[in-house]
C-alpha positions in Angstrom: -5.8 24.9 8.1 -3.0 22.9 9.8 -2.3 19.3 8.8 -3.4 18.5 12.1 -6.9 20.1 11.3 -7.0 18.2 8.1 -7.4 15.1 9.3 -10.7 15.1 10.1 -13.0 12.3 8.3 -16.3 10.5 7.3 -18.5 13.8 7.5 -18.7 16.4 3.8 -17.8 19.8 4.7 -18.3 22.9 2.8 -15.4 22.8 0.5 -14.1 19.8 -0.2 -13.3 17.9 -3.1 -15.8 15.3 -4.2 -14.1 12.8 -6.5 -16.0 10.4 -8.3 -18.5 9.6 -5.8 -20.7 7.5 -7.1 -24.7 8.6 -7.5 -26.2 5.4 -6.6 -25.6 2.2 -5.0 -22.8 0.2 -6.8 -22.8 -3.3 -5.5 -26.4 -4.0 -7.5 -24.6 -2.8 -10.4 -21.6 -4.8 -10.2 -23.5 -7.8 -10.0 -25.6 -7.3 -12.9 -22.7 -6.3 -15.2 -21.2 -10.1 -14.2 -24.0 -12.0 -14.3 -25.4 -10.1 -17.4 -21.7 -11.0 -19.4 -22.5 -14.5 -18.5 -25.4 -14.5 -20.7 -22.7 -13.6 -24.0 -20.3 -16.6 -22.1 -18.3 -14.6 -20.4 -17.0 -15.1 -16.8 -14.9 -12.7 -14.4 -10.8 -12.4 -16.0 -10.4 -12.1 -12.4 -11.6 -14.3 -9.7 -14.0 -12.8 -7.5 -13.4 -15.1 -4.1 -9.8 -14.0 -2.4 -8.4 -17.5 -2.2 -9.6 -18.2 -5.8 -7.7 -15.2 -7.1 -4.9 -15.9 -5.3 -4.3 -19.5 -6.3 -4.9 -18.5 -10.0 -2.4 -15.5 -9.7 0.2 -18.3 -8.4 -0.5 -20.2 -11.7 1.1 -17.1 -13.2 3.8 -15.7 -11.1 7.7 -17.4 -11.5 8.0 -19.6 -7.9 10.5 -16.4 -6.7 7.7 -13.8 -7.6 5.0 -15.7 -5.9 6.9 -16.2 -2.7 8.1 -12.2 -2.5 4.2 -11.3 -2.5 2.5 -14.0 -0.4 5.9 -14.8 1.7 5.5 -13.3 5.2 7.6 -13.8 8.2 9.0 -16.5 10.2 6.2 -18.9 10.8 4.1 -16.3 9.2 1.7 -16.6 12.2 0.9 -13.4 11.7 -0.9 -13.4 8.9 -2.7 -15.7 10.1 -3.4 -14.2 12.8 -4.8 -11.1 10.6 -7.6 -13.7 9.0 -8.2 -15.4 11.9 -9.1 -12.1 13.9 -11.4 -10.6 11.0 -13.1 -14.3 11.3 -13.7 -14.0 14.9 -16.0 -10.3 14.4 -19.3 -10.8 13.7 -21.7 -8.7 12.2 -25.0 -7.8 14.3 -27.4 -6.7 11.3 -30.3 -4.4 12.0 -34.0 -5.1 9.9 -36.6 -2.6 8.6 -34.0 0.3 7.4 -34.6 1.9 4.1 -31.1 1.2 2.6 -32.1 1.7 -1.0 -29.8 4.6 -1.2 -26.2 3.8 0.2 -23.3 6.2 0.4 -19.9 4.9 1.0 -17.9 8.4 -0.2 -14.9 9.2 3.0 -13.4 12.4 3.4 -9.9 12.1 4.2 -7.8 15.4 3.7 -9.7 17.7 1.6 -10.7 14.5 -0.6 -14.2 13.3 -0.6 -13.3 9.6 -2.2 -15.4 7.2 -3.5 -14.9 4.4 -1.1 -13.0 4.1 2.2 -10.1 2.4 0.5 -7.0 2.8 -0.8 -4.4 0.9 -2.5 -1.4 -0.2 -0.3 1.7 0.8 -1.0 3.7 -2.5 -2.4 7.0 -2.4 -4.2 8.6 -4.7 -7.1 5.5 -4.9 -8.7 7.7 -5.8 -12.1 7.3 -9.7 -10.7 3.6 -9.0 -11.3 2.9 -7.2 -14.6 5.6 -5.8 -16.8 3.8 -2.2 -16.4 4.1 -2.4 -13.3 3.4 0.6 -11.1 1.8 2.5 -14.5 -0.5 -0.1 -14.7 -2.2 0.1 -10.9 -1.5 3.9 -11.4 -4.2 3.6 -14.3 -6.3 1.5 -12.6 -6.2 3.6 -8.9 -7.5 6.7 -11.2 -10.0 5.1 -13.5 -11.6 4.0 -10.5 -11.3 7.0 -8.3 -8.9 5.2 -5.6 -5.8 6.9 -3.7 -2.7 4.8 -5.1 0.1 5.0 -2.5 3.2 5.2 -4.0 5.8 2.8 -3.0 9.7 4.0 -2.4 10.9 0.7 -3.5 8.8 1.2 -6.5 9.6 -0.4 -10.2 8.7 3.2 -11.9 9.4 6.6 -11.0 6.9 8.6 -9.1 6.8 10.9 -11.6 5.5 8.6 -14.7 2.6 7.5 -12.4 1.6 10.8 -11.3 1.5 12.3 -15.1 -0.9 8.8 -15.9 -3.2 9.5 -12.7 -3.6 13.7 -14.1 -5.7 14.9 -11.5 -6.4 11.4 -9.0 -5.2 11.5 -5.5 -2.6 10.1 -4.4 0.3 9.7 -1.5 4.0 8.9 -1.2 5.4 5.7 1.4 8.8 6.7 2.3 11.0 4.0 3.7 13.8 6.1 5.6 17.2 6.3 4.4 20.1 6.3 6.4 20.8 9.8 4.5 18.7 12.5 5.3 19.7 14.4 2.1 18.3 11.6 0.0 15.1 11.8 2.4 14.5 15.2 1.5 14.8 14.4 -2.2 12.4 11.7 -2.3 9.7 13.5 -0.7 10.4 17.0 -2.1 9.7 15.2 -5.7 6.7 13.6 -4.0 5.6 16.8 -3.4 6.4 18.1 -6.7 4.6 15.5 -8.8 1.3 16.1 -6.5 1.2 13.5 -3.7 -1.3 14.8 -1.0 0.0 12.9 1.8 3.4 11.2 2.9 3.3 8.1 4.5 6.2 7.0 6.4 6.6 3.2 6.7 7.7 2.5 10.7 8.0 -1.1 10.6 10.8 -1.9 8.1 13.6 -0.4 9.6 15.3 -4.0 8.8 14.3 -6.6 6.6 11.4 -9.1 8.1 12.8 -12.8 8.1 11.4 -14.3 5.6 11.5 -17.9 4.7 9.9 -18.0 1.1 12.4 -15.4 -0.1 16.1 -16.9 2.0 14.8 -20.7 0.7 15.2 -19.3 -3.2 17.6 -17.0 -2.3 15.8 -14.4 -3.7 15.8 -10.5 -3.2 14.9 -8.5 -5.9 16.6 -5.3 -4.9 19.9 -7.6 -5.4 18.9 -7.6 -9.1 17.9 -3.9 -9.2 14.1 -5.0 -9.0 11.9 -2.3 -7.2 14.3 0.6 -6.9 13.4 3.0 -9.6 12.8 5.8 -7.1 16.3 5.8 -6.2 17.7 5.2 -9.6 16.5 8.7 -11.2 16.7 10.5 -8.1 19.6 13.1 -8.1 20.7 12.5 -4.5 20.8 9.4 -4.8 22.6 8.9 -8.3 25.4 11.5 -7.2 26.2 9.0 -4.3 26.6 5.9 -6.6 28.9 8.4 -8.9 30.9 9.3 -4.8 31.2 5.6 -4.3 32.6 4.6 -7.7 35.0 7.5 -7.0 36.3 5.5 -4.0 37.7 2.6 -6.3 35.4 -0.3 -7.8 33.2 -3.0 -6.2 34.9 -5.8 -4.8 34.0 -9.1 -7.2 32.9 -12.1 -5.4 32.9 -15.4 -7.6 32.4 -14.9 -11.0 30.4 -18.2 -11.9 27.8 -18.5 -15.5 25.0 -17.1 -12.9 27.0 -14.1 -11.3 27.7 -13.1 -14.9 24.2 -13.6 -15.8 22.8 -11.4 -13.1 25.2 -8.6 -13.8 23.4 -8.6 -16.9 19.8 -8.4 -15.6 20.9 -5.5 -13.3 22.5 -3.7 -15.8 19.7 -3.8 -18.1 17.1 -2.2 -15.7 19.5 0.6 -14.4 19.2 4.0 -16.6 21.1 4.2 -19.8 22.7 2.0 -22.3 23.4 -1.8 -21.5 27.4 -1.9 -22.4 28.0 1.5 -20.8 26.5 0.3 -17.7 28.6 -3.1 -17.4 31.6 -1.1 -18.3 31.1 1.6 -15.8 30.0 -0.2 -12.9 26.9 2.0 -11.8 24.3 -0.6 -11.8 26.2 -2.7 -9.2 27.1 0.3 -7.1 23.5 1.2 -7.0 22.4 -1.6 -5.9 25.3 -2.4 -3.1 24.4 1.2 -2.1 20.8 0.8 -1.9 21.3 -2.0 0.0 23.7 0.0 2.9 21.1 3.0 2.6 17.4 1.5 2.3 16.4 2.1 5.4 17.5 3.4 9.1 17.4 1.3 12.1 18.4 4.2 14.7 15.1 6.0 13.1 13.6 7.9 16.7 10.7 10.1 17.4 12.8 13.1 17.0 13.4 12.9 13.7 10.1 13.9 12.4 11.3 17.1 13.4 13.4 17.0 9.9 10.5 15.3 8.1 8.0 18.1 9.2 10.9 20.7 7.9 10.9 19.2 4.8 7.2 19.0 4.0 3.9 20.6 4.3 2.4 17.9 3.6 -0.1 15.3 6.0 2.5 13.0 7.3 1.1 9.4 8.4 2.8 7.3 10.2 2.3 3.4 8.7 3.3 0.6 11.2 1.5 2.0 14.6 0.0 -1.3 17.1 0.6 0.0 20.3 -1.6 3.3 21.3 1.2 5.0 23.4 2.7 4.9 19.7 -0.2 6.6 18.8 -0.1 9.1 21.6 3.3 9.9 21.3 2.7 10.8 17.2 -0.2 12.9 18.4 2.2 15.1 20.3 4.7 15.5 17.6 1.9 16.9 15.7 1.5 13.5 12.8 -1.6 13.9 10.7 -2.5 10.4 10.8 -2.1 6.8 11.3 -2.7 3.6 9.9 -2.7 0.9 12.0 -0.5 -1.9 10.3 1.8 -4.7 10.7 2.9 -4.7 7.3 0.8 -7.8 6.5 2.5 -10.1 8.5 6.0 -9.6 6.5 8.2 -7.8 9.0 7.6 -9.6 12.6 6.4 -13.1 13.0 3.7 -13.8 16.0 2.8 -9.8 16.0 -0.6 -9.1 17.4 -3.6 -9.0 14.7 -3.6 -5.5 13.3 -7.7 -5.6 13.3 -6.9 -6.7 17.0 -4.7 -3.4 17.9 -7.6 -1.0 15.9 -9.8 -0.5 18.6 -7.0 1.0 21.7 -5.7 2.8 18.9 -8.5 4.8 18.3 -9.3 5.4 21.4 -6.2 6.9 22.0 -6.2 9.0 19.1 -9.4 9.8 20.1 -10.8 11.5 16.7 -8.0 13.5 16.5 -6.8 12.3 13.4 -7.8 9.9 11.1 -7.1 6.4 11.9 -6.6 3.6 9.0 -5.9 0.2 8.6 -3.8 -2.2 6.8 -3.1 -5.8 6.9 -5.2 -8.7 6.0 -8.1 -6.9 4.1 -9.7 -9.3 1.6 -13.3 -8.5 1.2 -16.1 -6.0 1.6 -17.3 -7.6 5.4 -13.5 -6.5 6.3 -13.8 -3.4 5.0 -17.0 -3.3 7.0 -15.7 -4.2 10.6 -12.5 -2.5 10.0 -14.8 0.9 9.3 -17.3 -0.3 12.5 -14.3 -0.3 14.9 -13.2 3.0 13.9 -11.3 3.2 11.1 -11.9 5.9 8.4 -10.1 4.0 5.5 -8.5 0.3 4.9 -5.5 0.0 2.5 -6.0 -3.0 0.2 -2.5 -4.9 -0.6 -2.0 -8.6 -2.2 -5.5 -8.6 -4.2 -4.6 -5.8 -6.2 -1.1 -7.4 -6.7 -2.9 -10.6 -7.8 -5.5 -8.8 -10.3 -2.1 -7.2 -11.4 -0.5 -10.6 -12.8 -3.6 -12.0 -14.0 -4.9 -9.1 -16.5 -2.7 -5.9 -15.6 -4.4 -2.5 -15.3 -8.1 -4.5 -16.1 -7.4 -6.9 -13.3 -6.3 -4.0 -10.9 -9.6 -2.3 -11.7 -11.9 -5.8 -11.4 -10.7 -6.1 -8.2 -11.1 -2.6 -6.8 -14.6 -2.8 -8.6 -15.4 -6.2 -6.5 -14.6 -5.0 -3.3 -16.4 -1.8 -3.7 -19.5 -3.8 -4.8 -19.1 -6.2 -2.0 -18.6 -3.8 0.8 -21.6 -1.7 -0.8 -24.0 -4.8 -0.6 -22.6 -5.4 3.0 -23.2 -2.4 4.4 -26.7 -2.1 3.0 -27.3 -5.8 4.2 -26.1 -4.6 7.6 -29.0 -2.1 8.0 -26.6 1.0 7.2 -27.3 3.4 4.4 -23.6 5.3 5.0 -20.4 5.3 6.9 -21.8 7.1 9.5 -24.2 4.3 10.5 -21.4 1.7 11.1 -21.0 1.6 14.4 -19.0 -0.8 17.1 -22.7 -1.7 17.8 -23.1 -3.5 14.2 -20.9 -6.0 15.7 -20.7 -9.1 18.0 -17.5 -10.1 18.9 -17.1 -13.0 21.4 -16.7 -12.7 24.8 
């Protein structure tokens, strides 16, 4: 079967892997497992409403942490516009269906999953939870979710896959400016068991964003979120190139230069005194920064990506459908229809907005996803009635992350599961299959 061929979704074929689908409806069970614990005096760790849980999360994030995750760019109209689009879809429920058995199991390459989500990937999760990417790596396979890993990552790839065993899960690559260090990345990725490789289109330079210049804030500055490159080979045998060229140019050494030399020392591999004495950690970092990403990325080179992988490659970023026609041709396995939650280009079109052309151009080809803006189990709902086969779930998790680490990852998983459940059985539809463009009224 080609990676092409792979892609198909939403209906069980002999074969494939059923993993953790549930056996009976979960959103009734959810609900009683709440309302139950209230009896004993116990509410939710974790709110349940998305603003609520976002508002308490930003009772527990430092101001620079808080502003890197909800920040978004320029105006940040386009988050906005990501709410405000999933506001404007109503749903057009149908009466007198038995929907007292529900099925929201997705097939997505080989995988029959337990709901048509997964989790987004997101770096620096350190300025959430001190575990970090182990902790939502936990959480993604306890509850039977694809975790996407994130390049800029605050744990190695590797440590996550050995705590998810046997769970699915996919690699984001952000492409370097070196090739060699591409092929690392995503030959480890394939190594340590990803099933898919994402490729991240829209962050081929940093997004302006506001939050993040007004604190003068970028974690990658203090070695925050790039773990992936820090024990990669490729990548450490640059940093040891560039030291060979002479040391790093000092800028002004003032009580908080000398105290962030300090933080990035201690998060770069190896003993702290070694690694102020020899310079690595700042050479990392400076190189990162040069490297990251590569702004004269072109359709061809997924020619070297393909020769580098067998692997489903999806492209993440994808609004207009000649983009999507175009990665047909080179033979892409997939594509989620993003804009990167609103971070990376202020006053871009809805992503929920752009769904529909895009499907139509990919025309069941391959499977179609979406990102950006997801909050609840209605969103999940529409996103799934306009064609998606899976939505990728971002800032909640992140939230649930700071408020009760792997536990709070899991409640929120659990409570969009249960809400989209309930939704889709409120709707009149006892599967995916059932939801349909024609579940839904959206103005004139």
């Amino acid at each position: 079967m080609t990676a092409l061929e792979s892609g198909s979704a939403g209906v069980h074929s002999p074969g494939v892997e059923d993993f953790r689908a549930p056996a009976e409806p979960f959103g009734r069970r959810r609900q009683e497992e709440i309302y139950l614990s209230g009896l004993r005096g116990r509410r939710p760790a974790v709110p349940v409403a998305a603003e609520a849980l976002e508002e308490r999360a930003k009772s527990v994030l430092s101001e620079e942490a808080y502003a890197y995750v909800a920040g978004s760019a320029g105006l940040e109209s386009t988050t906005r516009a990501n709410r405000a689009a999933f506001d404007r879809i109503r749903i057009l429920p149908r009466t007198f269906r038995d929907v007292s058995r529900r099925d929201v199991a997705v097939e997505l390459f080989g995988r029959r999953l337990a709901s048509p989500f997964l989790l987004a990937p997101i770096g620096v999760l350190e300025l959430a939870n001190r575990e970090a990417d182990l902790a939502v790596s936990r959480a993604a396979a306890a509850e039977g979710v694809p975790m996407i890993f994130s390049s800029q990552a605050s744990v190695p790839m590797e440590e996550c896959a050995a705590a998810m065993r046997d769970a699915p899960r996919w690699f984001q690559l952000y492409w370097s400016t070196s090739d060699e260090l591409v092929a690392s990345l995503v030959g480890r990725a394939e190594a340590c068991g990803c099933e898919a490789i994402v490729v991240t289109l829209d962050t081929t330079l940093f997004g302006w964003r506001p939050r993040d210049l007004d604190l003068a804030f970028l974690p990658f500055a203090f070695a925050q979120g790039i773990a992936q490159y820090t024990s990669d080979p490729v990548f450490r045998r640059l940093v040891e190139e560039r030291q060979a060229r002479g040391p790093e140019p000092r800028g002004e050494i003032t009580p908080e230069a000398i105290r962030s030399l300090f933080r990035v020392a201690r998060r770069y591999p190896g003993p702290l005194w070694p690694n102020i004495r020899g310079g690595a950690p700042l050479a990392a970092v400076r190189l990162f920064l040069e490297i990251y990403s590569r702004p004269s990325l072109t359709w061809d080179d997924l020619t070297f990506l393909r020769s580098v992988t067998k692997l489903p490659i999806l492209l993440k970023g994808v609004l207009d459908p000649e983009d999507a026609r175009i990665a047909l041709d080179r033979g892409v396995s997939g594509i989620v229809v993003s804009n990167h939650g609103g971070r990376q280009l202020d006053g871009a079109i809805a992503s929920i907005d752009a769904l529909p052309a895009v499907v139509a151009a990919v025309g069941g080809r391959v499977p179609v996803l979406l990102d950006s803006g997801i909050r609840g189990g209605a969103d999940v709902f529409k996103a799934v009635a306009l064609g998606a086969q899976a939505v990728l779930i971002g800032r909640p998790y992140v939230y649930g992350l700071a408020l009760a680490g792997e536990e709070g990852v899991r409640e929120v998983i659990r409570n969009l599961r249960a809400e989209f459940d309930l939704t889709m059985g409120l709707a009149g539809c006892a599967s995916l299959d059932e939801i349909g463009a024609e579940r839904l009224a959206q103005p004139e």
